[in-house]
C-alpha positions in Angstrom: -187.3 174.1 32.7 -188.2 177.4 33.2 -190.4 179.1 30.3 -189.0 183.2 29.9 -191.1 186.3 27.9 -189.5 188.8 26.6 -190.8 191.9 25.6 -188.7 194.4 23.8 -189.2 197.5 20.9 -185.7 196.9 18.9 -183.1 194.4 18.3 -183.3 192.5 21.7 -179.1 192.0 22.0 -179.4 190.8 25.8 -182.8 188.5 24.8 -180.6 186.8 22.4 -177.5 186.6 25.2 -180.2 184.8 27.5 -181.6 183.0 24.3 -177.9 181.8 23.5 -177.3 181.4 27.1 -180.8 178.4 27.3 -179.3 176.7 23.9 -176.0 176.2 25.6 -177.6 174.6 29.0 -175.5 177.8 31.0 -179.6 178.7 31.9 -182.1 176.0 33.2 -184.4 177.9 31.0 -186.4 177.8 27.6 -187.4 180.8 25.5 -191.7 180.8 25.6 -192.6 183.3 23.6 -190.9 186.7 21.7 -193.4 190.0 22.2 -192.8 193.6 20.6 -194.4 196.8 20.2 -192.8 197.0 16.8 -193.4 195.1 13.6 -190.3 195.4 12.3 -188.1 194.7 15.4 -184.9 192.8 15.1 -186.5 190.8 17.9 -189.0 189.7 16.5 -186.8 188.6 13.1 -185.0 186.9 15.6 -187.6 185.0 17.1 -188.9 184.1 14.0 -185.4 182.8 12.5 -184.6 181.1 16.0 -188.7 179.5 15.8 -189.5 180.6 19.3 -193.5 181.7 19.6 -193.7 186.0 18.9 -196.1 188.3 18.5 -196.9 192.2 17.4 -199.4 194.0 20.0 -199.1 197.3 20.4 -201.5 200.5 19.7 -201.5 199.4 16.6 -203.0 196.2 17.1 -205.1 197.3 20.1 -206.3 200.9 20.7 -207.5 200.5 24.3 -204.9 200.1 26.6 -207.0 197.6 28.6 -207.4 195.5 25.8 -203.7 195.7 25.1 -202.5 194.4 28.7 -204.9 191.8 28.4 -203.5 190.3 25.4 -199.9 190.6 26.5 -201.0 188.9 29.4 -202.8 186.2 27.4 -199.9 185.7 25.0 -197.9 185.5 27.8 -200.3 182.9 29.8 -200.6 180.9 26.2 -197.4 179.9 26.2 -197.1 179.0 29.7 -194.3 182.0 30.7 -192.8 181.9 34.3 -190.8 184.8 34.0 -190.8 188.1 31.9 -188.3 189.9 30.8 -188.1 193.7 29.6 -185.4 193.5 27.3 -185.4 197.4 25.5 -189.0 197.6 25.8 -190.1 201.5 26.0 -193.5 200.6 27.3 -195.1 200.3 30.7 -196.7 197.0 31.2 -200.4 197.3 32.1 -202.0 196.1 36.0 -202.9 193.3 34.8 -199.9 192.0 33.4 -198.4 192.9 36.1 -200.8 191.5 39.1 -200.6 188.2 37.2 -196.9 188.4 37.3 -195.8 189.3 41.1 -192.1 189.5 41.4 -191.4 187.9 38.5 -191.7 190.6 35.9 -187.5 192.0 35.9 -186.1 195.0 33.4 -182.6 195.8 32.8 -181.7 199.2 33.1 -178.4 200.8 31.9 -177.3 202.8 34.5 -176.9 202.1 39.0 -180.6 203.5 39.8 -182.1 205.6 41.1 -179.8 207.8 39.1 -180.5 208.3 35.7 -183.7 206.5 36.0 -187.8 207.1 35.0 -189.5 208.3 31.6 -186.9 209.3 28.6 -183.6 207.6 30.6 -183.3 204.8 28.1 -180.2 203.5 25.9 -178.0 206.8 24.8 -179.5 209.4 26.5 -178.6 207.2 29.6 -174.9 207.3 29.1 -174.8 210.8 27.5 -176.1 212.1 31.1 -173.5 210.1 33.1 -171.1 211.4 31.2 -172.3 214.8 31.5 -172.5 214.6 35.0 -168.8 213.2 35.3 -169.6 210.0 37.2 -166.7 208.0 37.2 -168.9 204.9 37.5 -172.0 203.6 36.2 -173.4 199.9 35.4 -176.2 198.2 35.4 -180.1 197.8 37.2 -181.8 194.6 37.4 -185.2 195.1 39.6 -188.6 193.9 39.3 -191.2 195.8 37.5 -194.4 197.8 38.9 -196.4 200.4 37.4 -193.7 203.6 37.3 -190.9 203.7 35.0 -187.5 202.2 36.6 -189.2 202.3 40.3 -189.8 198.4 41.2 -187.7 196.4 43.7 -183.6 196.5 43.0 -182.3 192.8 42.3 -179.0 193.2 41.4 -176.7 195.7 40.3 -173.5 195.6 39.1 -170.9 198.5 38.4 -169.2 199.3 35.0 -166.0 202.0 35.1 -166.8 205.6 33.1 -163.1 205.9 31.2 -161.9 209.7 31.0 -162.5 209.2 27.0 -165.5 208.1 26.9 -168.1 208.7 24.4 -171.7 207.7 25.3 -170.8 205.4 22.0 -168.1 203.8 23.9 -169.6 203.7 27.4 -172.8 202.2 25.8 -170.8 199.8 24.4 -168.5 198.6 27.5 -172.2 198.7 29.4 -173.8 196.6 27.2 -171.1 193.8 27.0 -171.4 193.7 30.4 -175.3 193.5 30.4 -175.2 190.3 28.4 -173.3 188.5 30.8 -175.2 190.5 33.5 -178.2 189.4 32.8 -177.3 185.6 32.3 -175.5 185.1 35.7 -178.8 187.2 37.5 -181.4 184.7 36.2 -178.8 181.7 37.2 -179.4 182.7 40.8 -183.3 183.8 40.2 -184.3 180.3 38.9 -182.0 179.0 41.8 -183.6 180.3 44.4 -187.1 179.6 43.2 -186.0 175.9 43.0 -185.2 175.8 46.5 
């Protein structure tokens, strides 16, 4: 059984698709341990109501940014994680987080990167450019995580249709339904492979 992380800064919808996903045995997984920037995440509520392990660290709780990674690292480590999952998390994850976690740190992005990708492309803002630009496709990024914003290693992708009526409401919306089945049927083959 494969332990997962999950970091994220807000509600954590597609943690709790995975989460969902491990209760009903469609994942050969188990949730390890809940981690967030913010206090008062919906993530973390969840986590808490669901009893899986979480934590707060953030600036907040540590002003160095060494001292940070090496306490997400630790929480992670404590609880004997496998694999990490950015799940809405608007931080970058420190070196050594990510040395300690080679290939097996993945984020979900909202869009078919390298477009609409890097610092400030994150939930609306993403869709309001697509739409701006008049794509008539967009989807979703699974890749592995290094130390640049939406730059690591592309895993899967998957495409979603851009309607002539959208709204970024409504794309967001159609993306993130998507996402949650998305991300379940990427870690299928990712804790597949690794058992071969």
């Amino acid at each position: 059984m494969v332990s997962l992380g999950f970091l994220a800064s807000h509600n954590g919808s597609l943690m709790q698709a995975v989460v969902r996903a491990c209760e009903e045995k469609r994942l050969e997984a188990k949730p390890g341990i809940v981690i967030s920037n913010n206090k008062n995440s919906g993530a973390l509520q969840f986590a808490a109501q669901k009893g899986i392990p979480l934590a707060h660290l953030s600036s907040v709780t540590h002003k160095d940014a060494g001292a940070l990674d090496e306490a997400i690292l630790e929480a992670l480590q404590s609880h004997n994680v496998e694999l990490v999952l950015l799940v809405g998390y608007m931080k970058l994850l420190g070196p050594r987080t990510i040395t300690a976690y080679p290939k097996r740190i993945f984020n979900i992005h909202p869009a078919l990167l390298p477009k609409y990708g890097g610092q400030g492309m994150y939930g609306i803002r993403v869709h309001e450019a697509v739409i701006a630009a008049g794509e008539r496709e967009t989807g979703i990024t699974i890749h592995h995580v290094n130390e640049h914003y939406d730059e690591g290693n592309m895993i899967a992708q998957c495409k979603v249709p851009v309607s002539p009526d959208d709204t970024p409401q409504t794309l967001a919306a159609r993306v993130l339904q998507r996402e949650h089945l998305f991300i379940v049927e990427t870690l299928q083959n990712i804790i597949a492979t690794a058992k071969k």
